[in-house]
Each structure stands twice: as structure tokens, then as C-alpha cells.
N, C-alpha and C positions, 0 to 999 in steps of 0.2 A: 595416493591412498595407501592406508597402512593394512597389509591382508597378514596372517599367520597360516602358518601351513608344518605340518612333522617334516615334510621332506621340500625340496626343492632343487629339482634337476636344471643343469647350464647345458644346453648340448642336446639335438633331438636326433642325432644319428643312432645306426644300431646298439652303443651301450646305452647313451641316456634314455632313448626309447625302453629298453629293456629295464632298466631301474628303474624307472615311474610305471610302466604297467605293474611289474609285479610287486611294489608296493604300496601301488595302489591295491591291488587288487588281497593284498595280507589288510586291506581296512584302516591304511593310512591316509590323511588328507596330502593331496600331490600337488604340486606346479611345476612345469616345465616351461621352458623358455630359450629361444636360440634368436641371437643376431642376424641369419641368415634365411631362406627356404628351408622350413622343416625337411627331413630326408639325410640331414647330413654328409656327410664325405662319400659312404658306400654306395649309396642310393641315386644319389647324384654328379659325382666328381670324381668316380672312382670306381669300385669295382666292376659294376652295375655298364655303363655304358662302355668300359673299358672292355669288358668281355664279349659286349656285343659287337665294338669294332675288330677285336682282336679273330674273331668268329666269320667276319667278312675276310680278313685278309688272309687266316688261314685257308678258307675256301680258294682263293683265289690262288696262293701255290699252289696246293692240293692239285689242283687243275693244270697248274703249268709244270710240276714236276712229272707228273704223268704225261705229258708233250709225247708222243713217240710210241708211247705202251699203250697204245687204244685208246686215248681223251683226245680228239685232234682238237683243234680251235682256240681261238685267243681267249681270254676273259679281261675284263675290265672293272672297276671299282667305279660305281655314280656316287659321287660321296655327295651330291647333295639330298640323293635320295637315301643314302644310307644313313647319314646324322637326321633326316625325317623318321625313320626307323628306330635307331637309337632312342629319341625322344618320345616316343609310346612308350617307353620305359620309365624315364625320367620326368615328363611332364607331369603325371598323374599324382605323382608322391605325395608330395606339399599339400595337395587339399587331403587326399586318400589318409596321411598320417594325423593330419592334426584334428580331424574328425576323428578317429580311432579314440587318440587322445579324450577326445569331450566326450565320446560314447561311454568311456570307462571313468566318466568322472576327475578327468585330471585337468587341471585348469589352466589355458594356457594363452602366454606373453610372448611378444615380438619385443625385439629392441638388444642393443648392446647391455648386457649385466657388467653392476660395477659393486665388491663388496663396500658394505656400507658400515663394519662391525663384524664381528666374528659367526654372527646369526644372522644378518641381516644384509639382502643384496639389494641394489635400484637396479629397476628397470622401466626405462621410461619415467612417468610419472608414479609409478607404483614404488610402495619398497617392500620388500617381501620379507616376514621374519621365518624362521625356520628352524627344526629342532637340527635335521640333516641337511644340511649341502652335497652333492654329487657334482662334481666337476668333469664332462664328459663332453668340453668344446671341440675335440678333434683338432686338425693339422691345418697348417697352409705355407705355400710356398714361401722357401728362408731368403729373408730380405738379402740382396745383393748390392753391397756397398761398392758399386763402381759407377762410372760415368753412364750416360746415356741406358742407367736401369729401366729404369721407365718406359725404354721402348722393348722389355721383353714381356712376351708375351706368358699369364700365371699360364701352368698349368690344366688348371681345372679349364681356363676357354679353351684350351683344342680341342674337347669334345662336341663345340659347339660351333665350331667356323661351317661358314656359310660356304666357303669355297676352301680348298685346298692348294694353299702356294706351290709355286714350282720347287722353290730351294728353301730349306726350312733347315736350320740349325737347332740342335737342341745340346742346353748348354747344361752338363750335367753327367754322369757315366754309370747310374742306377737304373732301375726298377724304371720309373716314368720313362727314359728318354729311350731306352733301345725298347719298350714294349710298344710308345709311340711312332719311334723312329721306322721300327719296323710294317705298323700299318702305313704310315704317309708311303714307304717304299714300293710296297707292292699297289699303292693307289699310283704309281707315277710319282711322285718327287724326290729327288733329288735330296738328300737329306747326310748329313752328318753330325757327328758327336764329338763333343769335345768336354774331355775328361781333366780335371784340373792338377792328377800326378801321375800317378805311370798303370793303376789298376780301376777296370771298370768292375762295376758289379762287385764290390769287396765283399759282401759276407757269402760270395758262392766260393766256391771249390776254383782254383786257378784253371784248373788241366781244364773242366769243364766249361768255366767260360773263356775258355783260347777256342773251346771249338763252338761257344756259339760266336763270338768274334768274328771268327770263320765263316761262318754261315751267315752271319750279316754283310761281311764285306760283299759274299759271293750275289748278293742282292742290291750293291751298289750302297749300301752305307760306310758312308767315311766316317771310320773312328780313329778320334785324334786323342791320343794320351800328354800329359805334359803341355796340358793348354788350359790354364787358370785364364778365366775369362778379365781382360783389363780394360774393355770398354765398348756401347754399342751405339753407333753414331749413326743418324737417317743419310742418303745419299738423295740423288734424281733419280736412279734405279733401283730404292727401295732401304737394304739396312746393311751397313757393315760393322762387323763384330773383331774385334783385336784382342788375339789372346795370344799365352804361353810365356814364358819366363822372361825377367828381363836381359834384354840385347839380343832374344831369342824367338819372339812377335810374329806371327800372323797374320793375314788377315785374310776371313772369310766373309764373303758378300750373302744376301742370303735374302728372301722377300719376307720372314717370319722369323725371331728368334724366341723360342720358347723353352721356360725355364721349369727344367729338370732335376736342378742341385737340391733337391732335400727340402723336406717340412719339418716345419718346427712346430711348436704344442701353437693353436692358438688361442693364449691366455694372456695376452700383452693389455688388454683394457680391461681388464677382473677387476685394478687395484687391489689386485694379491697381497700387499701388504698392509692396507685398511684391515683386511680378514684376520689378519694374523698369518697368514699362509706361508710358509716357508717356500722359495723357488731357488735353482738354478740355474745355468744356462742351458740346460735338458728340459728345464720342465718345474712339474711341485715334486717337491721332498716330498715322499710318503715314506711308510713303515710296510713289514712283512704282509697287514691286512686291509695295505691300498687305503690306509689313512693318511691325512695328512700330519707330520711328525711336531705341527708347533700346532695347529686348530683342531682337536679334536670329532668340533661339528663337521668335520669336511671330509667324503672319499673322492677318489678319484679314478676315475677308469678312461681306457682306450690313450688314444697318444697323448694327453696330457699328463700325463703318469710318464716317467722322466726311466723308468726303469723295462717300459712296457715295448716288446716291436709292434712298429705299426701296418698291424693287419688286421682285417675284421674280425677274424673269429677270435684273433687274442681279446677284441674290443668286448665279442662278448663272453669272455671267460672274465673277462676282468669284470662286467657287469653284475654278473651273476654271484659273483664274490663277494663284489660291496652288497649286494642284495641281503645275503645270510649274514655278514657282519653287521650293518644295520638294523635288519630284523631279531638275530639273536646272540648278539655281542661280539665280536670278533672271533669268527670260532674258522675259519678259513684264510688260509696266505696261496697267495700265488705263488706260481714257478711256471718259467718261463724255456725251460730245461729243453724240451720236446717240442718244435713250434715248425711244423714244417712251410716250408715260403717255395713260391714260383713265381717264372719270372713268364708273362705269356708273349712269348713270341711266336714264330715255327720254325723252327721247333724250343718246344720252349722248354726251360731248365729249371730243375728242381733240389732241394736239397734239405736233410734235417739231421741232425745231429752233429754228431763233431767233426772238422772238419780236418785233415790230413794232418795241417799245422798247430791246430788246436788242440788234437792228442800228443803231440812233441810238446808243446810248452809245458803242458798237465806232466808229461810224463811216464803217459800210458803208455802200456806194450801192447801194440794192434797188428794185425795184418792187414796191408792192404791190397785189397783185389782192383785190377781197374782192367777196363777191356773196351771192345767196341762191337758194336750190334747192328750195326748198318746191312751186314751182309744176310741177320737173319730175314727168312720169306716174310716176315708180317712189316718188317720193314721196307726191306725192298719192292714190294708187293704196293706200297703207296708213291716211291721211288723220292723216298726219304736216307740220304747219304749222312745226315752228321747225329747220328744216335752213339750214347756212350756213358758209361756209368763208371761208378768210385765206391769202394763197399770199404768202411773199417770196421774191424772183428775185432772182439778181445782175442788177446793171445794162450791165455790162460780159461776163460769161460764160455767163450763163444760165441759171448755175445754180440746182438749187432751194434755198435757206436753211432755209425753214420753214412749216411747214401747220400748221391750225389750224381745226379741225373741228367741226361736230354734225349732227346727224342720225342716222339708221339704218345702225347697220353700221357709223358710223366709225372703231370697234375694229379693223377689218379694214383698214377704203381706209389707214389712218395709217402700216403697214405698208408700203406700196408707197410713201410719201413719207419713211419712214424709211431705206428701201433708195437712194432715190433720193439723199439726203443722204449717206450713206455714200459712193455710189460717185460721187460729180458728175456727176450724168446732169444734165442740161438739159431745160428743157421741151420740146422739141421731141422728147428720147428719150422722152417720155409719151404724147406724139403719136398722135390713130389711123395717121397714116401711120405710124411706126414699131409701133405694136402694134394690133391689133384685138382690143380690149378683148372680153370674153364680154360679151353684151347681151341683153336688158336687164338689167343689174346693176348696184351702187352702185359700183363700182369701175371701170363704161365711164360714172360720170358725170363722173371726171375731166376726160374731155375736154370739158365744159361749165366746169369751175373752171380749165384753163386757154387755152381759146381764140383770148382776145382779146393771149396772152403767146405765143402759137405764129409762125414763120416763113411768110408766105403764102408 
């Protein structure tokens, strides 16, 4: 069946959702449509359950590093009741969104989209023509071109295992594998990382994550650097995994190997080139205003956008972009400049703006401050040992460049150096004489990380 519609969203997670309500709701005719469970990546496969596991196992240090200072008693992790828990989250979505959707009039398809012309995508038996395309399919785990792939486990199901293996490899040294890594550990497994050259976590701060490294090891996670994964073969006792340079080979045994190495855009069945659509191995080529540089009719937001990090709220800053450029001509570009990321462990690590190395390449004259905060009361008070921060100043202005965090709560302080970065506030606007911090709190410990950078 042949329908027309102004717009047409690929993708029902937080940016495509976000692009079809509010242009729906500016008195455009909408369709959306996703290959998978409406909810997308954050709601589903990601944020969303991620932070409710992450939520359980920080409980459960919490409890055991206070061992000794008035908590006595063990704690334990029931991970079948807890992925039950989890799933009051996640279950609900998929009808809860796609109803939202028809409440507001937006009409909406299941099925793989394939473009069909520069206007016009199939889905299913439908073909959909349209003035705008929004391309907002989100991520999925980067195919693994070695032997016995097929026995790793994506990603997105470790949220959902029914049981929890003793020894779980995770093959990967980012964001997924030490935030998972770190829940299986404190549930009891046995768990390692294996990093495929010599740095995990590359876009944080070295010094910072040497010490969450640190504090993973001290929890019984084995991180193995210089271990490019070369194949995963089934045993009688479950899976053995063979990694690391050649003549230089491992092998780790393991009952689950789940794959940690990075997502890529998933736009591999679009027929992007039917579209006209320009790709590379990132992604679609777009322009300053999140269009596509060869189809005019097409934005793109969230991780299919080849220029874009992939985190939710860039998803929906990037949504709200193509929103105003679609509704009133390209009158917004993105920047991607200020985008603070963490990583949720426990303790977990933070960071936003430029990084120590990154003001050397540029050229900049910074100062940099770096220290450790373990001894103050609000930390030790939780009997939290690996807190520690990285501060770059201009050298000439004052400004702040960049923070670089861990400890409790740095979720939250990275925020208030994030803002600070946006608007060039100076250390001294951090200042207790300019703000009297709420105290005692992780955020009045700022003025301990920048003191010794303050105007007496």
C-alpha cells in the first residue's frame, strides 16, 4: 500500500520518538516505524536497565566497604530476582510508547525499512513516501570477524539472563564491559576483560582510569590489555576464548563470552544507497545541520550520525535540532564540544572537556591540577578509597577546560563542570566565596579540587 506522510521517522528510541511527537504535534502528518520493540536502545538495552543493575551492585559495596565501621553482615546479589525487577522497567515500554505514538496521531509500522528512492522507504508491505526522512535507528554490537563469533554473547542480552554464569569474559575494554563487568563481580562471577591494545576506556583521562583499573582489580576483575580477540570455540566445560598477538595467544575459558567491543550506527539494511544517502564506515555523512550531505530529504540524529557520541542526551539534542531545521529551515548545527560521559561503576568515573593530552596536541597553555580525595570525611565516611580528580585551567583566563573524575556521585559534580565549560566560568566563579556550596556534599568538595587554582 502506497501512504504519504511530511515526515517519516526510522527509529522509535529517545531521538526518533522525540522527532515525531513534536512534529507531530507543529501539525505535520507523522509515521514512525522500528525493526525492533519500540523503546529503543535507552529504554530497553541500555541506559534504563543499566542503571538499575548498576544501582544493585553499588548497594551491595556500599555495604561491604563499610565491613567493620558499624554495617556487619554479608549481602548478596539474587540476580534472578533482580533482572525480575529490572524488567518492570523495561517491559512496559513497547506497548506504553507505541500507544503514546497513536494517541498523538502518529501512525505507526513494524518491519525492517529499506529506502525505496530518495522520498520513499518500504516497510513491510507498505511503501511510505515522504517530504522528510529522519534517520534515528540507533546502535548495535560491531560485528566480530573471527572464528566461533557466534558463540558471543550481543550485548543488549546480558540484561536479560535468566542466570548469572560463574566465569564470564567480556570481550571489549569500554563503557559496556567494565560497567557489566563490574555488576557480574560484585553478584559473584568471576569475570575478566580483555582489551584488544594496551588502553581501556580511551576517551577518559589515563591517570583516572589507572585508578579505576585499580579498583576493578581489587574486586577480582581481570583486565587483560594486548588481547585482540582471535577466536571462540564451545568446550564440554562450556567456552574457550583465544586472544592476544600473534606467537603471543592466550587462552581464557569462560561459561559466557559477551561482547563489549563497540557499536556501530544500525543502518546496514536502509539500502542507503537506493536513498541517495551518502555513508561511511562511521555512519551517514551529514552536514553542520544533521542533514544528509547527498539527500537533502533526510536528518539524522543519535548514533547514526557518524559525527555524533553515542549517549542519550546527545540523542536528544540532536533530535531537537533536526526538529527546528525541519520545521524552520536549517536555522541550528550542532556541537558536540561540552558532552559530559560516565562510566557507572563504583565507583564510577567521569569526565568533560579536554583531556590533559588533548590540550598538548591543540596547544594550549593550561594548568593542571590533579589530587586525591579519598581521605576527605564525606568519602571516607562511606569507606570509599579510590576518589580522585584532574582539573585543566587556562593559564592565561581561568578558565575551566576540563575535569576528570571518580569517586561517589561524580555523575552528578561533572555536571556543574560541564556547565562551567559551556559558559567560561573561571575557577574563582567555583569559588566558596562566590557560591556556598550545600555541605557536607560531593559537590562542596569542589572547593577542595580547586583551591590551590583559586585568587587569594
Amino acid at each position: 500500500m502506497e501512504r504519504e506522510y511530511d515526515l517519516l521517522v526510522i527509529g522509535t528510541g529517545v531521538a526518533g520518538s522525540d522527532i515525531a511527537w513534536h512534529c507531530r504535534a507543529a501539525g505535520m502528518r507523522v509515521a514512525i516505524t522500528d525493526s525492533r520493540d519500540y523503546g529503543g536502545t535507552c529504554a530497553l538495552r541500555g541506559c534504563v536497565p543499566k542503571r538499575v543493575l548498576a544501582g544493585a551492585a553499588a548497594a551491595v559495596a556500599r555495604i561491604r566497604d563499610l565491613s567493620g565501621r558499624g554495617v556487619p553482615g554479608e549481602v548478596s546479589i539474587d540476580w534472578p530476582q533482580l533482572v525480575a525487577f529490572e524488567r518492570t522497567f523495561t517491559d512496559p515500554v513497547p506497548r506504553r510508547k507505541e500507544e503514546s505514538f497513536r494517541r498523538a496521531g502518529i501512525h505507526t509500522y513494524h518491519g525492517s525499512a529499506r529506502f525505496a528512492g530518495e522520498n520513499r522507504v518500504a516497510v513491510g508491505g507498505d511503501t511510505l513516501t515522504a517530504r522528510y526522512i529522519a534517520i534515528a535507528a540507533g546502535a548495535h554490537p560491531r560485528p566480530l570477524d573471527v572464528p566461533g563469533a557466534d558463540l558471543v554473547t550481543p550485548s543488549d542480552d546480558f540484561f536479560y539472563l535468566e542466570a548469572l554464569p560463574g566465569r564470564i569474559v567480556f570481550v571489549g575494554g569500554g563503557y559496556i564491559s567494565f560497567e557489566f563487568a563490574h555488576v557480574a563481580a560484585r553478584a559473584g562471577s568471576a569475570t575478566t576483560i580483555l582489551q584488544r591494545d594496551g588502553r581501556v576506556l580511551t576517551g577518559f583521562d589515563p591517570d583516572i582510569v589507572d585508578r579505576l583499573v585499580l579498583a576493578s582489580k581489587e574486586i577480582g576483575i581481570d583486565v587483560q590489555v594486548h588481547m585482540p580477540l582471535v577466536s571462540v570455540e564451545r568446550t564440554a566445560a562450556g567456552l574457550r576464548v583465544r586472544a592476544g598477538r600473534t606467537g603471543e595467544e592466550k587462552v581464557f575459558d569462560a561459561d559466557l563470552v559477551v561482547h563489549g567491543a563497540g557499536r556501530v550506527p544500525a543502518i546496514e539494511g536502509l539500502d542507503l544507497a537506493a536513498g541517495n544517502v551518502e555513508t561511511d564506515r562511521r555512519g551517514i555523512a551529514v552536514n553542520e545541520y544533521l542533514q544528509s550531505v547527498s539527500n537533502p530529504a533526510v536528518y539524522v540524529a543519535g548514533d547514526a550520525n557518524r559525527a555524533s557520541p553515542q549517549l542519550t542526551p546527545v540523542a536528544v539534542r540532536d533530535a531537537h535540532i533536526v526538529v527546528d531545521n525541519i520545521l524552520h529551515g536549517n536555522v541550528r548545527t550542532a556541537d558536540y564540544s561540552v558532552v559530559p560521559s560516565v562510566v557507572f561503576t563504583t565507583p564510577p568515573a567521569a569526565s568533560v572537556g579536554l583531556t590533559e593530552a588533548a590540550a598538548k596536541e591543540k596547544g594550549i597553555p593550561c594548568i593542571v591540577n590533579a589530587g586525591d580525595l579519598s581521605g576527605r570525611f564525606t568519602n571516607r565516611s562511606i569507606g570509599e578509597k579510590h576518589v580522585g580528580y584532574k582539573l585543566l585551567v587556562d593559564g592565561d583566563s581561568r578558565r575551566v577546560l576540563g575535569a576528570h573524575l571518580i569517586g561517589p556521585h561524580v555523575e552528578e559534580v561533572i555536571n556543574v563542570f560541564a556547565l562551567a565549560i559551556r559558559h567560561d566560568l573561571t575557577v574563582d566563579d567555583l569559588a566558596l566565596d562566590a557560591i556556598p556550596w550545600a555541605y557536607p556534599s560531593s559537590v562542596y568538595d569542589i572547593i577542595h579540587m580547586i583551591y590551590p587554582l583559586v585568587r587569594k
